[in-house]
C-alpha positions as CSV (number, residue, x, y, z in Angstrom):
1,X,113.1,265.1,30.8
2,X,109.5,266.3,30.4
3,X,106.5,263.8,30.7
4,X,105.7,264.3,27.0
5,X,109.1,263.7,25.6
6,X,109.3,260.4,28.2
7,X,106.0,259.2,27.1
8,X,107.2,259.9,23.3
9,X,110.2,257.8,24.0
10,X,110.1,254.5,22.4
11,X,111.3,251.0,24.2
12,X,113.3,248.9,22.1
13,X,113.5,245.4,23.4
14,X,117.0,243.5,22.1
15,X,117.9,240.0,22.4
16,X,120.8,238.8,23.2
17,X,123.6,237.5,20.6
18,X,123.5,234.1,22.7
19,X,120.0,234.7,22.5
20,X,117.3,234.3,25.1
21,X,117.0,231.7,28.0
22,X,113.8,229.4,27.9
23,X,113.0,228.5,30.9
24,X,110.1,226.2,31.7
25,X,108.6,226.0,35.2
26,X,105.5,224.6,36.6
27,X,106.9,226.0,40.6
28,X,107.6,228.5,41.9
29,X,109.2,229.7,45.6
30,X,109.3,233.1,47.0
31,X,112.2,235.2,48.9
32,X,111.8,238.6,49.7
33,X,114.0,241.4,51.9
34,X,113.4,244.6,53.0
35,X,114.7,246.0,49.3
36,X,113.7,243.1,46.7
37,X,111.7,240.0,45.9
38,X,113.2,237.0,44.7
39,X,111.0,234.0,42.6
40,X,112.5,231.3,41.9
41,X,111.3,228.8,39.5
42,X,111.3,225.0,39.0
43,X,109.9,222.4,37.8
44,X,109.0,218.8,39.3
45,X,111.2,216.6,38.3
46,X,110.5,213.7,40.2
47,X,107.4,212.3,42.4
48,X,107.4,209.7,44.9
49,X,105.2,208.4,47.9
50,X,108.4,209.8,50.3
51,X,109.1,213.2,48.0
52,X,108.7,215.7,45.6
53,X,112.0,216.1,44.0
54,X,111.8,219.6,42.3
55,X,114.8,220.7,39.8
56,X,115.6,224.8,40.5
57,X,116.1,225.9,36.9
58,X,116.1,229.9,37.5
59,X,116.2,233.0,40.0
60,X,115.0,236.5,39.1
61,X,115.3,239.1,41.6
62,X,113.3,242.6,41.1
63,X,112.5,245.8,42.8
64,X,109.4,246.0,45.0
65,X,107.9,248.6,42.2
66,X,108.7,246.5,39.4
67,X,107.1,243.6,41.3
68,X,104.5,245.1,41.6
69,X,104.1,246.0,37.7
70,X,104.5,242.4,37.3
71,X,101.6,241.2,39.4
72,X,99.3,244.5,37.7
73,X,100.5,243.0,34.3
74,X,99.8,239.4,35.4
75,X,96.3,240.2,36.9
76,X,95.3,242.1,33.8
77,X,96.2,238.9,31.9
78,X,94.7,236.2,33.9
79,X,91.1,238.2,33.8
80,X,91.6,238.3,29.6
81,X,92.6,234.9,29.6
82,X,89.2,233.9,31.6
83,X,87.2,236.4,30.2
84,X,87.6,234.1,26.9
85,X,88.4,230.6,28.4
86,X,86.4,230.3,31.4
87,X,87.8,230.8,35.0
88,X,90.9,229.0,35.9
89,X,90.4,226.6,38.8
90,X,93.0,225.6,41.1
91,X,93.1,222.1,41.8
92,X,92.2,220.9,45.2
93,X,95.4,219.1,46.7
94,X,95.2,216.1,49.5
């Protein structure tokens, strides 16, 4: 296919008849292998003086290339987000 007919192309984006999973997380971990990266995502259940308990709700797995589409589309976000709110400040943990 030529560049201008894929560029022409359009993406249609479906959901499925179950429809989509909502995940909510407020972690995230990081796994990676020679082919792939793997995120997986939580969120803190529980907090105590002895733990953290943290609930592992989902696991995406991805190329290296679309990862790294992810982080461009992420970055490109973050800096709009700011741009109107102020920068984002992470908080200083004991």
């Amino acid at each position: 296919m030529s560049e201008e007919a894929e560029q022409s192309r359009t993406i249609e984006y479906v959901e499925p008849e179950d429809g989509r999973l909502l995940v909510y997380a407020n972690n995230h971990m990081i796994a990676v292998t020679a082919y792939d990266i793997r995120v997986l995502f939580g969120e803190v259940v529980g907090v105590t003086d002895e733990k953290i308990e943290i609930e592992q709700r989902v696991q995406v797995t991805m190329t290296w290339l679309q990862a790294k589409y992810l982080m461009e589309n992420l970055s490109q976000r973050i800096a709009a987000f700011e741009k109107l709110n102020g920068e984002i400040k992470l908080p200083t943990i004991p």
